[in-house]
N, CA, C and O of each residue as an XYZ file, in Angstrom:
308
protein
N     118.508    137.613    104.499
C     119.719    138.255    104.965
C     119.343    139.581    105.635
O     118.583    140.466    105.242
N     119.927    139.501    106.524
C     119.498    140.909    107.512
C     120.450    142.207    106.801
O     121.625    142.150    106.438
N     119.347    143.564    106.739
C     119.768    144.742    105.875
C     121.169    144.815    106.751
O     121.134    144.456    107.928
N     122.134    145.182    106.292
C     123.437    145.488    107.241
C     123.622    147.084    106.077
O     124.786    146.787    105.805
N     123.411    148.343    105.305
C     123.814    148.928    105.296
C     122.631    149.392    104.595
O     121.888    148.561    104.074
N     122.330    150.886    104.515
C     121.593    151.320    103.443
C     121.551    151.394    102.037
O     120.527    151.523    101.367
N     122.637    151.312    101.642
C     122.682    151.212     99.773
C     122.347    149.318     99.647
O     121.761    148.897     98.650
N     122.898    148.139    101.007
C     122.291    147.043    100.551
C     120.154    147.153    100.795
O     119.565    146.123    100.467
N     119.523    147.999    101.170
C     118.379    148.224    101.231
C     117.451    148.673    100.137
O     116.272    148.419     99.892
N     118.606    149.620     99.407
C     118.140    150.696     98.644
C     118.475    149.161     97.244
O     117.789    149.274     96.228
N     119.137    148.317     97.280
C     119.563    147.291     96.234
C     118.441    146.124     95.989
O     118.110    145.628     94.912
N     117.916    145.807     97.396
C     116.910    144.640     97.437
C     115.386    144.787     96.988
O     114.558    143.980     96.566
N     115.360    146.493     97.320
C     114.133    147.452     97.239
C     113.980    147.156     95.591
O     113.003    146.638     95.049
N     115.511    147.740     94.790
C     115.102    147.465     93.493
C     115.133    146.901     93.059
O     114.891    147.156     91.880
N     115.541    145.071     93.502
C     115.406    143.931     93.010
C     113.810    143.619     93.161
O     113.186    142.907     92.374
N     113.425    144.071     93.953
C     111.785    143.382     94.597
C     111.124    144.287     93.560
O     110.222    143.695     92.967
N     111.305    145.526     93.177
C     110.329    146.299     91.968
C     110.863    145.733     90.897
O     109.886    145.724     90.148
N     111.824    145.204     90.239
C     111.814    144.838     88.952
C     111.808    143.154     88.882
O     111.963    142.582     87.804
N     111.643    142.537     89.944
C     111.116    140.768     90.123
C     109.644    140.949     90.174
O     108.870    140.326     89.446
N     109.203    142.035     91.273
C     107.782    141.431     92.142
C     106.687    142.550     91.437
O     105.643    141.975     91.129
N     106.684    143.551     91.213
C     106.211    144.283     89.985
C     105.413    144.587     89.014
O     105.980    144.990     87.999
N     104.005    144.514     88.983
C     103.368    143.588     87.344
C     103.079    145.137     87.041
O     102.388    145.743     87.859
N     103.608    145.868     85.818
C     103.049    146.921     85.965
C     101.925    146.405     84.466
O     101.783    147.533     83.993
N     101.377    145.779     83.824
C     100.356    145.457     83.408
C      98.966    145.974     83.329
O      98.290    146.110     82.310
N      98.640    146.242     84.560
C      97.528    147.214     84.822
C      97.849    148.446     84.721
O      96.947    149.100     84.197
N      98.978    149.187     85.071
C      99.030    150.324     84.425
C      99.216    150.696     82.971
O      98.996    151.762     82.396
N      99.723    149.433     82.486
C      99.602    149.115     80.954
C      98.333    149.337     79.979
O      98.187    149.965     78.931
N      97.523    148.587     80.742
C      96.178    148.300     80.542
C      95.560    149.427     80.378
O      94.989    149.722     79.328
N      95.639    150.517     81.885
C      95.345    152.117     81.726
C      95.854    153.003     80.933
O      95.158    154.015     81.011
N      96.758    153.149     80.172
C      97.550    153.910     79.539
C      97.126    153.340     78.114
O      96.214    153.982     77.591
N      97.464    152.588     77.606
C      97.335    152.119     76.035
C      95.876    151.950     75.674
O      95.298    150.867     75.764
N      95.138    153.399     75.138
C      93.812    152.961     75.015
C      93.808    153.994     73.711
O      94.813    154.582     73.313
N      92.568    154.094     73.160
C      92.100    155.712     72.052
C      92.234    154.726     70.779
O      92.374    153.538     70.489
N      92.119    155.816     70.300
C      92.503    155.013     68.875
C      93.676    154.902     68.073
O      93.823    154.337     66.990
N      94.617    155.633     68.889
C      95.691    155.568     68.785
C      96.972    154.260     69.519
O      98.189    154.159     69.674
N      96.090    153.704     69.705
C      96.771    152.289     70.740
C      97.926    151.595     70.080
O      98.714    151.060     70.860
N      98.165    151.505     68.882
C      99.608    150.974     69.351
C     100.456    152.188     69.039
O     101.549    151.749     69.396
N     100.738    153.660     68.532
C     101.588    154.108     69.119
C     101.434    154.757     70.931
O     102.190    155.513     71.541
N     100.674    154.359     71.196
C     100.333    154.441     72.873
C     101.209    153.359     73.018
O     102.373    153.760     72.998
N     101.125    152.263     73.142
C     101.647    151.192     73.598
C     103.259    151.442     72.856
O     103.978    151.894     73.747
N     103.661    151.371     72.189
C     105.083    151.691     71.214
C     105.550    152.557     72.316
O     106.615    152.122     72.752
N     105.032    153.930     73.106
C     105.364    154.537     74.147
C     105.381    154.571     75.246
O     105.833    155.465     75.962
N     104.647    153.118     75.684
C     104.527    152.546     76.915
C     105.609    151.819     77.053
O     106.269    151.910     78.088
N     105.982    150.956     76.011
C     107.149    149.847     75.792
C     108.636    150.409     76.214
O     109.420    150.016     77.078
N     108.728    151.655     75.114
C     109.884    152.506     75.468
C     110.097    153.268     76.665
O     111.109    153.255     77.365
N     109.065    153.922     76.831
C     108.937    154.146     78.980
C     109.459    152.942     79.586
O     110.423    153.125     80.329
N     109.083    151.848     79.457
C     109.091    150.748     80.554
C     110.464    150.292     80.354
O     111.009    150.233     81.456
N     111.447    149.859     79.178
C     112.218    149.620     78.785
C     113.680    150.910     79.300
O     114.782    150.566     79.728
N     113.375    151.839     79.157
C     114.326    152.875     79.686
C     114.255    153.146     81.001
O     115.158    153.815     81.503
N     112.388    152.337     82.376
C     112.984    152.418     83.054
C     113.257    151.279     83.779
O     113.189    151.429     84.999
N     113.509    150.324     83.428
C     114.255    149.039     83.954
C     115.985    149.004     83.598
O     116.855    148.309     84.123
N     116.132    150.317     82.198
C     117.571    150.487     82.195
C     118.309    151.099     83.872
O     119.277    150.830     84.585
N     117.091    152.081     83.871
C     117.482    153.069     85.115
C     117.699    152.467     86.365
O     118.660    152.824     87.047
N     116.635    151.274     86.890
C     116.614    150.756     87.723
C     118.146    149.534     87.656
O     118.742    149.149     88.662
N     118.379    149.264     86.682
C     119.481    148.541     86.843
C     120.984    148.776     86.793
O     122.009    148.145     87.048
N     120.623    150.024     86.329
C     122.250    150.933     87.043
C     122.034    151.276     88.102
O     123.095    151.375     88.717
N     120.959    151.597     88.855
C     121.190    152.459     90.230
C     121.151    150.643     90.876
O     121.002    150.809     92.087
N     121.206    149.280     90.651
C     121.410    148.428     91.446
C     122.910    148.314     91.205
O     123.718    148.015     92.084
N     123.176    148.549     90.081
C     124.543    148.283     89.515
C     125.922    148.822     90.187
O     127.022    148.269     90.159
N     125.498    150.265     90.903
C     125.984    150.999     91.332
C     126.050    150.714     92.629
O     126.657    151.674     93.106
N     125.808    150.018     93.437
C     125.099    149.586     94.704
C     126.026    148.244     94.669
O     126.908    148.453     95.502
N     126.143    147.483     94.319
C     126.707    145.516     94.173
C     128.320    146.005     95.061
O     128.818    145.363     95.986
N     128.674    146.816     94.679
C     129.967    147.097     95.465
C     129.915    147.399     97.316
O     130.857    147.114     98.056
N     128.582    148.033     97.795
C     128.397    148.166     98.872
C     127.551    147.334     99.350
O     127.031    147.666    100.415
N     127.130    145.967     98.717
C     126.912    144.824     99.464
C     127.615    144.099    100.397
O     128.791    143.814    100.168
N     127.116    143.783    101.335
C     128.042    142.308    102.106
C     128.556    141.449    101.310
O     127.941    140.873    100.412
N     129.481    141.337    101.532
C     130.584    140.585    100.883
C     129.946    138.769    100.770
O     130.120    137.946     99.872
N     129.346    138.679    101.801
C     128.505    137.120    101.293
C     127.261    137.097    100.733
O     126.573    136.081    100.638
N     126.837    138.589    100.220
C     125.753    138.256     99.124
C     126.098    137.968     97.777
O     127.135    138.363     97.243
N     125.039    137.134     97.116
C     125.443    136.454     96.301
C     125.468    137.016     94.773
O     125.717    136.471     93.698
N     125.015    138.658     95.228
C     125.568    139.654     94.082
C     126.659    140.581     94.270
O     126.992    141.447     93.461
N     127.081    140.395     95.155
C     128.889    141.408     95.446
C     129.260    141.086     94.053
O     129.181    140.148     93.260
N     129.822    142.625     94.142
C     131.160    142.514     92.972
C     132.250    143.619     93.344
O     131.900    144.670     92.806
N     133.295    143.767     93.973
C     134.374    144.332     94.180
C     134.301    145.771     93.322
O     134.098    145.617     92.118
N     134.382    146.564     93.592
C     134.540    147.978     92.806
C     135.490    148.307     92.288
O     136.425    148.712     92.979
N     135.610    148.244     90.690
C     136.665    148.692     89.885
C     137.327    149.650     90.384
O     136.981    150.284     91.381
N     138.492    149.864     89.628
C     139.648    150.618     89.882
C     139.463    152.000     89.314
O     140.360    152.837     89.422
């Protein structure tokens, strides 16, 4: 589908980082010492709060889609 507005750009951008994405290797870099699983326990919760983030700022966005994408949703009242 051809971009027709900037917030549908700024929407596909953050569909493609939280589909296409592996952050794994930065996983890999971060969770090390001897402290590794509360490293990782803080990697989990990083990663987890920011896929919350990323899915309100798409969330926020579904209203200024084209109306024939197949994530429109009309903007509450």
């Amino acid at each position: 589908m051809r971009c027709q507005t900037i917030p549908h750009v700024e929407y596909e951008i953050l569909q493609h980082i939280l589909d296409d994405i592996d952050i794994s290797i930065v996983k890999e870099t971060m969770v090390v010492g001897p402290r590794k699983n509360k490293a990782e326990e803080r990697f989990d919760k990083g990663a987890k709060a920011l896929t919350i983030l990323l899915v309100n700022m798409m969330e926020r966005r579904r209203h200024k889609l084209p109306e024939e994408h197949p994530d429109y949703k009309e903007k509450e009242a």
